[in-house]
C-alpha positions as CSV (number, residue, x, y, z in Angstrom):
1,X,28.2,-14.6,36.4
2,X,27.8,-17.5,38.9
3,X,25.0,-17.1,41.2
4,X,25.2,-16.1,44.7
5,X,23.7,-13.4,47.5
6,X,26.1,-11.1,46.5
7,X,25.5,-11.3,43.0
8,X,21.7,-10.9,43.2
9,X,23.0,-7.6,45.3
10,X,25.0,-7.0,42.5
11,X,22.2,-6.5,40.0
12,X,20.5,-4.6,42.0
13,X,22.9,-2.1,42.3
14,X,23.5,-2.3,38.8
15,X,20.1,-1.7,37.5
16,X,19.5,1.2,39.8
17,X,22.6,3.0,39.1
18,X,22.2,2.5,35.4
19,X,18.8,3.9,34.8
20,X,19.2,7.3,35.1
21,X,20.0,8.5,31.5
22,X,19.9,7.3,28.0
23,X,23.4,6.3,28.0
24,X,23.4,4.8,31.0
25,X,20.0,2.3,30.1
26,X,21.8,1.5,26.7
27,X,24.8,0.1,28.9
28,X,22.3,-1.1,31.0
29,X,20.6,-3.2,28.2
30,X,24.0,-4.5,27.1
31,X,25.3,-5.9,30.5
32,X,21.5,-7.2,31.2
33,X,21.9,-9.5,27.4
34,X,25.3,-10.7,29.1
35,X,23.6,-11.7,32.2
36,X,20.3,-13.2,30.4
37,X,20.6,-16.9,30.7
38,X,21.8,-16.8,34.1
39,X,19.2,-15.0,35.3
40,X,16.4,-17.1,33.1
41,X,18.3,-20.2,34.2
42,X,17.4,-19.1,37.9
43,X,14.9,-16.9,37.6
44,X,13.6,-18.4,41.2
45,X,16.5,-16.8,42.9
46,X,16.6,-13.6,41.2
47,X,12.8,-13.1,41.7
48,X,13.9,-11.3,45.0
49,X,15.1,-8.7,43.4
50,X,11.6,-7.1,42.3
51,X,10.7,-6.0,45.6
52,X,14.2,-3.7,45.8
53,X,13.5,-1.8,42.5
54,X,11.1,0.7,41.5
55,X,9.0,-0.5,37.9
56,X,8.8,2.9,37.1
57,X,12.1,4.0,37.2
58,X,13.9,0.9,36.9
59,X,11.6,-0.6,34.1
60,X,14.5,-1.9,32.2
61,X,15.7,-4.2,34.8
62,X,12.4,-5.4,36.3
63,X,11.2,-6.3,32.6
64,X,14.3,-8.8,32.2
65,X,13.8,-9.9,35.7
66,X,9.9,-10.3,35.4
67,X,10.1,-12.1,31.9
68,X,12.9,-14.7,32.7
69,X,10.4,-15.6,35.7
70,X,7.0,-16.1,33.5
71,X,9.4,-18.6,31.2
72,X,8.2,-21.0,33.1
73,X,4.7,-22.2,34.0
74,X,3.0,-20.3,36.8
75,X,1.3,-22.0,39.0
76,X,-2.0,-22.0,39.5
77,X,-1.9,-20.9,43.3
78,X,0.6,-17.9,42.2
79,X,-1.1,-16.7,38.9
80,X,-3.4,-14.5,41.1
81,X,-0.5,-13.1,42.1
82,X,1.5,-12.6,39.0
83,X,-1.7,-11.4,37.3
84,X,-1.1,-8.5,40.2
85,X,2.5,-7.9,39.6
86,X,2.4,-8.1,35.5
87,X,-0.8,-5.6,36.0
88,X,1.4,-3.3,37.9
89,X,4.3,-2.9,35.8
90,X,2.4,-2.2,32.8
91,X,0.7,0.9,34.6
92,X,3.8,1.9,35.9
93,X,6.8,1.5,33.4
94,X,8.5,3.9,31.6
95,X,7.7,4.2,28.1
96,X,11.2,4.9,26.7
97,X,12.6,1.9,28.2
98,X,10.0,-1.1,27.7
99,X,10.7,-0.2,24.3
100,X,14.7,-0.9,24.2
101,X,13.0,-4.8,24.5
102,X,9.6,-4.8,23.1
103,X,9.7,-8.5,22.3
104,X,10.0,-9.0,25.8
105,X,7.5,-6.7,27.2
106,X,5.3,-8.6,24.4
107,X,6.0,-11.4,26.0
108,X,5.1,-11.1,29.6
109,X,1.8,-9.1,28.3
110,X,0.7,-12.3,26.2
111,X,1.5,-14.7,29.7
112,X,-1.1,-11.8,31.8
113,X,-3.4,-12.6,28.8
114,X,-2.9,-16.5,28.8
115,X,-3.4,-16.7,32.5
116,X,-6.4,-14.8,32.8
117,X,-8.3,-16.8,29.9
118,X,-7.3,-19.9,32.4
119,X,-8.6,-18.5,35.2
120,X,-11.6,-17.1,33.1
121,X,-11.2,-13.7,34.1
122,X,-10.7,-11.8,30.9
123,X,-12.3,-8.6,32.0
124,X,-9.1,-8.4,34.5
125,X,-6.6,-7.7,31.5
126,X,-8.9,-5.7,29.1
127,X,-7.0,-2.2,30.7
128,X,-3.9,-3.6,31.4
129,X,-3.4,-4.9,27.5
130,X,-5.1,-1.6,26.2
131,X,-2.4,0.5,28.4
132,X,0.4,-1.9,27.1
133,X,-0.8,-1.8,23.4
134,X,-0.7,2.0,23.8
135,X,2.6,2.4,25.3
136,X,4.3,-0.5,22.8
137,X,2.9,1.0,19.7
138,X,5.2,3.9,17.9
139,X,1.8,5.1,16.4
140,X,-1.7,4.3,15.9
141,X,-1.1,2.9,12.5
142,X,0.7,0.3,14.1
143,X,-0.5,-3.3,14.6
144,X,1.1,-4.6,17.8
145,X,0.9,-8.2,19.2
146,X,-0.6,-7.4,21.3
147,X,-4.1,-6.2,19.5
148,X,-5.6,-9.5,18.7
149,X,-5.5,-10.4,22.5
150,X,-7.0,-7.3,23.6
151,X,-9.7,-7.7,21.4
152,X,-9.7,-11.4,22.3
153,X,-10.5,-10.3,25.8
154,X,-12.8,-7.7,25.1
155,X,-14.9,-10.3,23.6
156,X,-14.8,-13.1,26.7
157,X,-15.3,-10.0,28.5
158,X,-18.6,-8.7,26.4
159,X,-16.5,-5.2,26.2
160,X,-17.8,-4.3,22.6
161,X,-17.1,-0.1,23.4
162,X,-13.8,-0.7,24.6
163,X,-12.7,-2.9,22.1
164,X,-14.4,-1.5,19.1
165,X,-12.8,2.0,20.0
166,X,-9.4,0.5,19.1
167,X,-10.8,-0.7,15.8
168,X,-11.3,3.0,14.5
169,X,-7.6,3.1,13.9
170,X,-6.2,2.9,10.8
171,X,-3.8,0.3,10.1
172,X,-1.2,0.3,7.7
173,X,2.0,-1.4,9.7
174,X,1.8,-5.0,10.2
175,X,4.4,-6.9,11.6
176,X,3.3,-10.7,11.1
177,X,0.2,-11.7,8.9
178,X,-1.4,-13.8,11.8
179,X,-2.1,-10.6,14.1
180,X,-3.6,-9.1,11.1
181,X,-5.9,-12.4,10.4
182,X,-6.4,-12.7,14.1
183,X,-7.4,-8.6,14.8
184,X,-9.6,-8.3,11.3
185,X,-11.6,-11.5,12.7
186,X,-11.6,-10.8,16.5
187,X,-12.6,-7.3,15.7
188,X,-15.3,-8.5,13.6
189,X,-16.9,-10.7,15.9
190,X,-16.3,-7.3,18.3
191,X,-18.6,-5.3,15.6
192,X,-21.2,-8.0,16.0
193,X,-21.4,-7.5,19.6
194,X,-21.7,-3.9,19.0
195,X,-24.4,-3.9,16.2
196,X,-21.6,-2.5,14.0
197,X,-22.4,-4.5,11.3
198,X,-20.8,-2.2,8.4
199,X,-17.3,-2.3,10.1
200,X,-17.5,-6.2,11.1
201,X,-18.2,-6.7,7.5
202,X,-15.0,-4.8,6.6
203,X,-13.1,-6.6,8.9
204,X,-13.9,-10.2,7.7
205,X,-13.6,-8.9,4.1
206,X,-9.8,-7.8,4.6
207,X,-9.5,-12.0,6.2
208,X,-11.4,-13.2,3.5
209,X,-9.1,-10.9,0.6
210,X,-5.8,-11.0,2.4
211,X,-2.5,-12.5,0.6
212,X,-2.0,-15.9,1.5
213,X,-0.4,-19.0,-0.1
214,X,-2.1,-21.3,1.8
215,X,-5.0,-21.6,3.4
216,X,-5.8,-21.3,7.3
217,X,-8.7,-21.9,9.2
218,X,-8.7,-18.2,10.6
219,X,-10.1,-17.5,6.6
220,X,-12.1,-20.3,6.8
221,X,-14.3,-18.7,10.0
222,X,-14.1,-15.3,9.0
223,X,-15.6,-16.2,5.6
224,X,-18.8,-18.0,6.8
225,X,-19.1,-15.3,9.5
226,X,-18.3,-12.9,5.9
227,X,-21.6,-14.9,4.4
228,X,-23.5,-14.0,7.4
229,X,-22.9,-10.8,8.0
230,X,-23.5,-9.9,4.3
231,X,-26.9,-11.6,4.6
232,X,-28.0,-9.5,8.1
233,X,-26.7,-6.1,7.2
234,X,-27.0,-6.2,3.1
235,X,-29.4,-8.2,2.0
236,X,-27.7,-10.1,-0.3
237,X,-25.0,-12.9,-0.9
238,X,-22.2,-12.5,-3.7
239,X,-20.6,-15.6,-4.1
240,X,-17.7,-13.9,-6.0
241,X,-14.6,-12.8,-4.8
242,X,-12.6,-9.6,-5.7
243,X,-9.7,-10.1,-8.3
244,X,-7.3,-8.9,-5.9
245,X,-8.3,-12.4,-3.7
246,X,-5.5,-14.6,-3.5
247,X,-5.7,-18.1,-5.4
248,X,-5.9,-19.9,-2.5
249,X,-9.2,-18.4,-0.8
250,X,-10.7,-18.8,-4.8
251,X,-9.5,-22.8,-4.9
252,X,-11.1,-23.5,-1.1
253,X,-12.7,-21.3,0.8
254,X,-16.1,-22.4,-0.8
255,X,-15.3,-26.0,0.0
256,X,-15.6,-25.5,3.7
257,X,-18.3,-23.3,4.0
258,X,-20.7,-25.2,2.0
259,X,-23.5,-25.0,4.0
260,X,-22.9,-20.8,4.6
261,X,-23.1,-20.6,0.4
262,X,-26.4,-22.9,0.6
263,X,-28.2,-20.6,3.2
264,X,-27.4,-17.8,1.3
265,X,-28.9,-19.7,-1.7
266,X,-32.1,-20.6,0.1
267,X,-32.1,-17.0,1.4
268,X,-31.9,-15.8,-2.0
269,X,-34.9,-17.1,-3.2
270,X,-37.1,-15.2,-0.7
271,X,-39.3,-18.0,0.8
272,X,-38.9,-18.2,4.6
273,X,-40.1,-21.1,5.2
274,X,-37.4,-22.9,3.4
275,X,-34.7,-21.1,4.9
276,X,-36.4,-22.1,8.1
277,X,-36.5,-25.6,7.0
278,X,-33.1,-25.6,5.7
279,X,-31.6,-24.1,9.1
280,X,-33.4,-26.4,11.1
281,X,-31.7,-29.3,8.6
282,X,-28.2,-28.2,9.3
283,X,-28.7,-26.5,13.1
284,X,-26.1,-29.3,14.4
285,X,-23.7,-27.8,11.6
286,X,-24.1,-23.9,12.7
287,X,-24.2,-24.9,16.4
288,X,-20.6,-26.6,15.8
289,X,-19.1,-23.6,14.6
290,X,-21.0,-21.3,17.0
291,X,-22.6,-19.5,14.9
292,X,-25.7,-20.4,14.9
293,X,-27.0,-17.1,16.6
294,X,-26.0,-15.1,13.4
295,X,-27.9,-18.1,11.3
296,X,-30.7,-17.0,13.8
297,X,-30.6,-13.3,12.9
298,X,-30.2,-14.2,9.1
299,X,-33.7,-15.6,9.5
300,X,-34.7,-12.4,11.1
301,X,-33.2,-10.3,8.5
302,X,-35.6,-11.9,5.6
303,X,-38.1,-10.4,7.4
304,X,-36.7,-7.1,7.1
305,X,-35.8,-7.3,3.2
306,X,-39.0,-8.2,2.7
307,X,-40.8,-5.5,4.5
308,X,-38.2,-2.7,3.0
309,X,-38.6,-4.0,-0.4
310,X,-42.4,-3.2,0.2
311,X,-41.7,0.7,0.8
312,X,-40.2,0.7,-2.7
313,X,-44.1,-0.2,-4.0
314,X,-46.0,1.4,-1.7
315,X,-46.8,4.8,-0.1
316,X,-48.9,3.0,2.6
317,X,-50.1,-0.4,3.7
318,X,-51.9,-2.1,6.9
319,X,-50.3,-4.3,9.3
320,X,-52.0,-7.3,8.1
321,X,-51.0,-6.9,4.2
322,X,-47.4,-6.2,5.7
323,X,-47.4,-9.7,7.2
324,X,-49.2,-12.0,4.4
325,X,-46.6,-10.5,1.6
326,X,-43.6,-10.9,3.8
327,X,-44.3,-14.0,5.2
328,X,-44.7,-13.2,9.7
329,X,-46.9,-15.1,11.3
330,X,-48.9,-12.2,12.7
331,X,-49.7,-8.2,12.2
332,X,-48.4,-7.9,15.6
333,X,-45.0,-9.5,14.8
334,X,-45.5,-7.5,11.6
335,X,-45.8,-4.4,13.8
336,X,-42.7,-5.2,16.3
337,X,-40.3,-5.7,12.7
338,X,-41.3,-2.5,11.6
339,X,-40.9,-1.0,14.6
340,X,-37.3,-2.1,15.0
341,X,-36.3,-1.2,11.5
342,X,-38.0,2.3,12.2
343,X,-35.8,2.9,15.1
344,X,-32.8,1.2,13.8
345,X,-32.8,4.1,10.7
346,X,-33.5,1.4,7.9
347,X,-36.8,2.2,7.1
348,X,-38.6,6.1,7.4
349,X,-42.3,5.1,8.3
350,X,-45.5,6.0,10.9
351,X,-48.1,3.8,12.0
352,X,-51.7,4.9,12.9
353,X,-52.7,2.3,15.6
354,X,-56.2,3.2,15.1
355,X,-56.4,1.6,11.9
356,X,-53.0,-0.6,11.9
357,X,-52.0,1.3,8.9
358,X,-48.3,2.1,7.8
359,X,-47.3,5.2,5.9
360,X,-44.0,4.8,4.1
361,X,-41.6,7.9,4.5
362,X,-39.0,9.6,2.4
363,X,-35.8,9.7,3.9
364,X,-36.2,12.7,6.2
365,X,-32.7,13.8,6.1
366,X,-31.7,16.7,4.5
367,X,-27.6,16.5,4.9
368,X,-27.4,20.2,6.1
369,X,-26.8,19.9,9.9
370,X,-23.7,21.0,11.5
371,X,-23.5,17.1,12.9
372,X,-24.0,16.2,9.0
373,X,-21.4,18.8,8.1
374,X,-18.7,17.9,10.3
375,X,-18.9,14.2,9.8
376,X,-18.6,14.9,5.8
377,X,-15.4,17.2,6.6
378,X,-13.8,14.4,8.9
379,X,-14.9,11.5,6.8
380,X,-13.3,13.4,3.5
381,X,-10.5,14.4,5.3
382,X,-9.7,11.0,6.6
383,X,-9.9,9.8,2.9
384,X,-7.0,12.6,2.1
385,X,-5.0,11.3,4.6
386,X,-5.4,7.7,3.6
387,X,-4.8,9.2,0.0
388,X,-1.5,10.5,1.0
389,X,-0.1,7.7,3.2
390,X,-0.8,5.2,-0.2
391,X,1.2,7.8,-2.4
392,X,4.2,7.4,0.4
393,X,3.8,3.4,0.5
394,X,3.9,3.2,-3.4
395,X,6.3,5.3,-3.7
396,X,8.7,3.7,-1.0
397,X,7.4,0.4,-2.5
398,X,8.8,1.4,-5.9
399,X,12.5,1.8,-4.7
400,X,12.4,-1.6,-2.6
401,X,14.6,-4.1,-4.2
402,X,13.1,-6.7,-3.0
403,X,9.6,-5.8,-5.1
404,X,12.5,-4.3,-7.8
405,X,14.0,-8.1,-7.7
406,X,10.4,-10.3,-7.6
407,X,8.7,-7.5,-10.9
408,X,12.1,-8.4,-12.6
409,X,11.4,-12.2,-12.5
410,X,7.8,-11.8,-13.5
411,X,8.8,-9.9,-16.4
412,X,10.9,-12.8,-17.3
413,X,8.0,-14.8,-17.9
414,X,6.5,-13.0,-20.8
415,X,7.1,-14.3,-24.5
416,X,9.2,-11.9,-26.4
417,X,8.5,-13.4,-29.4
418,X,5.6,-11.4,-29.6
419,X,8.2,-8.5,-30.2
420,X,10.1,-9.8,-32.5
421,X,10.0,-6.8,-34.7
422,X,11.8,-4.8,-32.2
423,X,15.9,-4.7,-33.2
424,X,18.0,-6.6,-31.1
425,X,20.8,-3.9,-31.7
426,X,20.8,-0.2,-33.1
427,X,23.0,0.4,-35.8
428,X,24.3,4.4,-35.2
C-alpha cells in the first residue's frame, strides 16, 4: 500500500463499509494487519482520518489508527489534546470490537495513563481507565493491564473509594505476574488511604507469598509496608513466613528490610520510648522509602495495644492510671486514644467526665440483626463460590500436561531404593 490522498480515502471507505457485521470486522481486522506498518510508519498522515469516522461504530479502525499515532512520543503541547481524544474513544467504543485487539486497546490506555502522570493530572484518567478495564475484562475475575494503573492513579489522585471498589473483586485470572505484584501492592497502599487495613494486609501478604524465582523490589516494598501494617492493625510482628513462600522471599527478603524487622522488635517489647528513640535513629531510613507516615502510626498503635490489653484486666479505670500504665504523656491524650479506639469499634468502653473514669464494655454485639444476617449469608456464600472455582482449577490443573510433565520430573528425584522390596516384574 504506498501512501497517497487517495489511499488515506481508501481506508476510510474501507473501515466504514466493513464495520457493520461480524464478518465484515473480522475481514476488516485482517486487511487492517496487512496495512499496519504502513500506517504506523506514517501515522502523521493517516491521523486525518479520525475526524471522518465515528469511534463508536467504527472502533476497529480508529483503534489501529489511534495506536500507530501514540507509537511515538507526544508532544508536550499536543498531550492535552490526545489525553481528549484517547478519553473519548474509551467512552465511546464498541465493546465487541476493541476486543478483536485488546493488546492494542492496552496499549493506547497505558500512553493516556503515562501522559497524565507527566502532566500530574492523574485524577483526569481515574474514569477513563476504570471504563476501559471494564469493557477489556471478559469477567471480573480477570486481572487486566490495565488494573495496576488505575489503582496507580487512584492513589496520585487520593481516590481511595473508587479504587478500593475495584479491589473487592475476586481474582483468579492473571495474565503476567507483574500486574499481579503491581495490583496486590498498589491496592494495598489504596487500603491504607482508606483505613482498610485488614484488606491492605491481604494484599501485601499475596506480594510477600507469591511464586517467584527471583527476587524484585516490588516484594521488597510490599514486605516492609507487610511489617507495618501487621504492627498498626494487629498488634504483633511474625517474622515467619508461610511454607507455601517461595525460597527466594525466605533467602532475602529479611535482608532488605532490616530496619522494618528491628522496629517490630523494639515494638515488641512494649516500651515506647524505645521505639521512639529507635524511629527517631533511623527517620532518614523510613523517610527514603516513604514510609515514614506508617512508622508514625506504628508509634501510635503502641498506644492502643497498650490501652486494649488493659480492658482484659480491668472492669474500670481513671484516665490518669490509663496513661501511667500505657506510657501517654497526659490523661487528656489518654482520653483522645480511647476515644478514637471507642469509635473506631476496637475497644467497647464509656467515660464519666465527672470523675475521668473509664468503664470497660463487653462487646455489645449480639450477631442477630438482619445487617448481621445478611453479611454472614453473603460472606458464606462467597466462600462457596470461591470453594467451587478451586475444585474447577484443580481439577483443570490435574489434566494440564504441562503440571502432568513438571510432577513427572519431580517424581524422578525420589530414591527408589527405599522400595526395593517391591518386584521389578510379576511373574503370572
Amino acid at each position: 500500500m504506498i501512501l497517497n490522498a487517495n489511499s488515506v480515502d481508501s481506508l476510510v471507505t474501507e473501515i466504514q463499509a466493513l464495520s457493520s457485521s461480524s464478518q465484515d470486522l473480522l475481514e476488516l481486522h485482517k486487511r487492517l494487519k496487512d496495512y499496519e506498518d504502513v500506517i504506523r510508519s506514517q501515522a502523521a498522515s493517516f491521523a486525518s482520518c479520525l475526524t471522518q469516522i465515528d469511534p463508536s461504530i467504527h472502533s476497529l479502525g480508529y483503534l489501529y489508527i489511534l495506536e500507530a499515532c501514540t507509537v511515538a512520543p507526544v508532544p508536550e503541547a499536543q498531550a492535552n489534546e490526545f489525553i481528549i481524544s484517547v478519553v473519548r474513544f474509551i467512552d465511546a467504543c464498541s465493546v465487541e470490537q476493541i476486543r478483536l485487539v485488546p493488546d492494542k486497546f492496552i496499549s493506547v490506555c497505558k500512553r493516556l495513563h503515562e501522559q497524565v502522570i507527566n502532566l500530574n493530572a492523574p485524577m483526569r484518567a481515574v474514569g477513563p481507565l476504570l471504563t476501559a478495564i471494564r469493557k477489556i475484562q471478559a469477567s471480573s475475575e480477570h486481572l487486566t493491564p490495565l488494573h495496576p494503573d488505575f489503582l496507580q492513579v487512584c492513589l496520585l489522585a487520593k481516590c481511595y473509594k473508587i479504587g478500593y471498589g475495584i479491589l473487592e473483586d475476586d481474582i483468579y485470572e492473571v495474565d503476567q505476574p507483574r500486574d499481579f505484584f503491581l495490583y496486590c501492592y498498589y491496592g494495598g497502599m489504596i487500603c491504607i488511604g482508606h483505613k482498610r487495613f485488614a484488606k491492605a494486609l491481604e494484599l501485601f501478604h499475596n506480594v510477600v507469598t507469591a511464586p517467584m524465582s527471583t527476587m524484585n523490589a516490588i516484594a521488597v516494598e510490599a514486605y516492609k509496608k507487610y511489617i507495618l501494617v501487621s504492627l498498626i492493625h494487629l498488634r504483633q510482628f511474625s517474622a515467619s513466613f508461610p511454607k507455601y513462600t517461595s525460597s527466594a522471599a525466605q533467602r532475602n527478603l529479611k535482608n532488605f528490610s532490616q530496619s522494618y524487622i528491628e522496629l517490630a522488635n523494639s515494638y515488641n517489647t512494649g516500651n515506647i520510648s524505645e521505639l521512639k528513640a529507635f524511629v527517631q535513629a533511623n527517620r532518614e531510613k523510613f523517610e527514603n522509602g516513604n514510609n515514614l507516615g506508617l512508622v508514625n502510626q506504628v508509634v501510635s498503635s503502641m498506644y492502643k495495644r497498650n490501652i486494649q490489653r488493659l480492658t482484659q484486666t480491668y472492669l474500670t479505670l481513671s484516665l490518669e492510671d490509663i496513661a501511667n500504665t500505657a506510657q501517654i504523656d497526659t490523661a487528656k491524650e489518654a482520653e483522645m486514644h480511647v476515644l478514637q479506639m471507642i469509635e473506631d469499634g476496637e475497644i467497647y468502653a464509656t467515660i464519666n467526665q465527672k470523675d475521668g473514669m473509664v468503664r470497660f464494655l463487653e462487646d455489645h454485639e449480639q450477631y442477630n440483626t438482619c445487617e448481621m444476617i445478611e453479611h454472614i449469608d453473603s460472606s458464606i456464600q462467597r466462600i462457596m463460590r470461591m470453594s467451587k472455582k478451586l475444585k474447577t482449577m484443580d481439577e483443570s490443573m490435574s489434566c494440564d500436561p504441562l503440571y502432568l510433565s513438571k510432577v513427572g520430573r519431580e517424581r524422578q528425584r525420589f530414591d527408589f531404593d527405599d522400595f526395593d522390596n517391591v518386584p521389578s516384574k510379576l511373574n503370572l
